[in-house]
N, C-alpha and C positions, 0 to 999 in steps of 0.2 A: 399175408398179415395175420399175426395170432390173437386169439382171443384179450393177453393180455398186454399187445400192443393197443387194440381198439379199446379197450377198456380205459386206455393210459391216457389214448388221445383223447375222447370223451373228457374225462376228467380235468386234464387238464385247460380244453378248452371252456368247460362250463366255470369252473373255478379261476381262472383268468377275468372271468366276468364278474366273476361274483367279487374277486377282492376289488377288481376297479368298482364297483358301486358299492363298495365298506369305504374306501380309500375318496372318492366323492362327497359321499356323507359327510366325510371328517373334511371337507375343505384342504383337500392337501394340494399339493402344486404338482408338476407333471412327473418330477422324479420321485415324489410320495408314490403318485401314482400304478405310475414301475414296480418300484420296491412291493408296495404291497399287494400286483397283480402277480408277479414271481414269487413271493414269501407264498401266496395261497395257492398257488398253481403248482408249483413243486417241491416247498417244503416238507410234504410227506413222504413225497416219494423218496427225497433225499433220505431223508430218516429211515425209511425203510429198507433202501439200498445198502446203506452203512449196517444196520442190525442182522442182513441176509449176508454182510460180503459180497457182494455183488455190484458189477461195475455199477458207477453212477450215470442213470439214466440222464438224469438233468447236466450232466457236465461232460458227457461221451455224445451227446445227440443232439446237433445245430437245432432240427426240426422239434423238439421241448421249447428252446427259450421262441424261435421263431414263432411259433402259434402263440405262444404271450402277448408278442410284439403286434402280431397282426390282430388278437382281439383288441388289446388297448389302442389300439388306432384305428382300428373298427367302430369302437364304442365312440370314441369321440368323434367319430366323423359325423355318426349320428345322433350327437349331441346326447347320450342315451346318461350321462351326467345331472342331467335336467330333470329327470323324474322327482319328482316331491316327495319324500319320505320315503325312501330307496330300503330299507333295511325290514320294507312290511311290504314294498311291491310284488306283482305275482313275478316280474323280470329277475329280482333276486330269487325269488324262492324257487323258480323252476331252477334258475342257473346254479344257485346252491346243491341243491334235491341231485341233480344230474351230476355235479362232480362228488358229489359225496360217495353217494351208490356206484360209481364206476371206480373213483380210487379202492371203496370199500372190496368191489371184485377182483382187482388188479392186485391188492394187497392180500389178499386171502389165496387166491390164485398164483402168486411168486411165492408165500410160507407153504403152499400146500409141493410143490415142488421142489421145496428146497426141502421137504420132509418134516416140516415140523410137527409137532405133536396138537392134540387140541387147541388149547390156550395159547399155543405160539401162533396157530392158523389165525385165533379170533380175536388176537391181541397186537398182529402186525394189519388185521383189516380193518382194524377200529383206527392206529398209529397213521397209516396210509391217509384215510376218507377224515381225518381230524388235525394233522400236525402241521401241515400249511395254515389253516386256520387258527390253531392256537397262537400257532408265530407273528401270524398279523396280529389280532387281538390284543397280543401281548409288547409288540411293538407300538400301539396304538392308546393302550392301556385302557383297553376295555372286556369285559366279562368273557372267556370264550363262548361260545354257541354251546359245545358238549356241556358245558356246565350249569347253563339256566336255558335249552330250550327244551320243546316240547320233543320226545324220542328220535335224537339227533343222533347220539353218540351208540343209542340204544340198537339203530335201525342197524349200522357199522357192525354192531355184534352179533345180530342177527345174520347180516350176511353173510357173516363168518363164519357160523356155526352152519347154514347151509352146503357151504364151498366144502368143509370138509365132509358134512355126512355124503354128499354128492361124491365126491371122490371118492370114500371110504368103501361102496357100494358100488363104486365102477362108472357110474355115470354124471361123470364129468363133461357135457361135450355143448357146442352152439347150442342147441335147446333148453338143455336146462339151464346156464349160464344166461339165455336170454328172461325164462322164467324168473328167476333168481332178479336178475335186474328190476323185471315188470314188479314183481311185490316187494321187492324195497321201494320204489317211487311211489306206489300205492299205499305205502306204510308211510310212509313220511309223510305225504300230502294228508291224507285222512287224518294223522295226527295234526299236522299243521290247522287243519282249517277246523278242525273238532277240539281242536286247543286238549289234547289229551298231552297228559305230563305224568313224569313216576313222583309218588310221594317227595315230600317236601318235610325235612326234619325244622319242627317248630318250636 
């Protein structure tokens, strides 16, 4: 298994959870449900796939929507619907934190392969770790996360801009790729919970 096959499965595992607890929040019914644990689980990838040329993982691989299916019926077996204020729990925010930072690597890691240049590395890892999410949100008609949270979209760009100086220098490999991971989740959590946000035009 490659790095950014586990990357992929990560992500899409933790983000399968995270849009069934946006898609609760919102009182939806079981096929809301769906819909919005697949828009956030693979929406980026899709996106991403389509801008690389590259087959579609979501649409070439039973085991993408399967692990969907098995979270959302995971979740609800253990009623994990029920939490009170779902969108400030620590269950969302690991779950979020976790698919963000792995699509982020996964996405940075297929542009850095496919050769792209800086801005293409750190603008398909940002596309990746954010465009499932925007698609629910926008489904939903509510604010994306990249746009009013605390260094959400920011952490995405950070990764990306590691992935490539990592590569660019030759060392690319499990180790640093798992470093890489450990301080994006430590960046986003320390942002989360220290409520750090970039300026705000008043």
């Amino acid at each position: 298994m490659t790095l950014i096959e586990v990357a992929e499965i990560v992500g899409i595992i933790s983000f399968a959870l995270s849009g069934f607890f946006i898609a609760s929040s919102c009182k939806l019914d079981i096929l809301g449900v769906f819909i919005a644990s697949f828009l956030t689980a693979l929406g980026g990838g899709v996106i991403r796939d389509v801008l690389v040329g590259r087959e579609l993982y979501a649409f070439t691989n039973n085991f993408a929507s399967i692990l969907v299916i098995l979270v959302v019926l995971f979740a609800i077996l253990f009623k994990m619907h029920r939490f009170t204020k779902i969108e400030k729990s620590s269950f969302f925010m690991i779950a979020d934190t976790l698919g963000l930072v792995s699509f982020a690597i996964s996405g940075a890691l297929i542009a850095y392969k496919a050769e792209f240049n800086f801005f293409g590395v750190v603008l398909l890892a940002l596309i990746t770790a954010v465009g499932g999410g925007v698609l629910r949100d926008m489904l939903l008609n509510k604010i994306p996360l990249i746009l009013d949270s605390e260094f959400y979209g920011s952490v995405a760009i950070f990764i990306g801009i590691f992935i490539f100086f990592l590569g660019s220098i030759g060392f690319l490999n499990i180790f640093s790729i798992m470093v890489v991971f450990t301080v994006g989740l430590t960046l986003r959590f320390v942002a989360y919970y220290k409520k750090w946000q970039l300026p705000k035009i008043m």
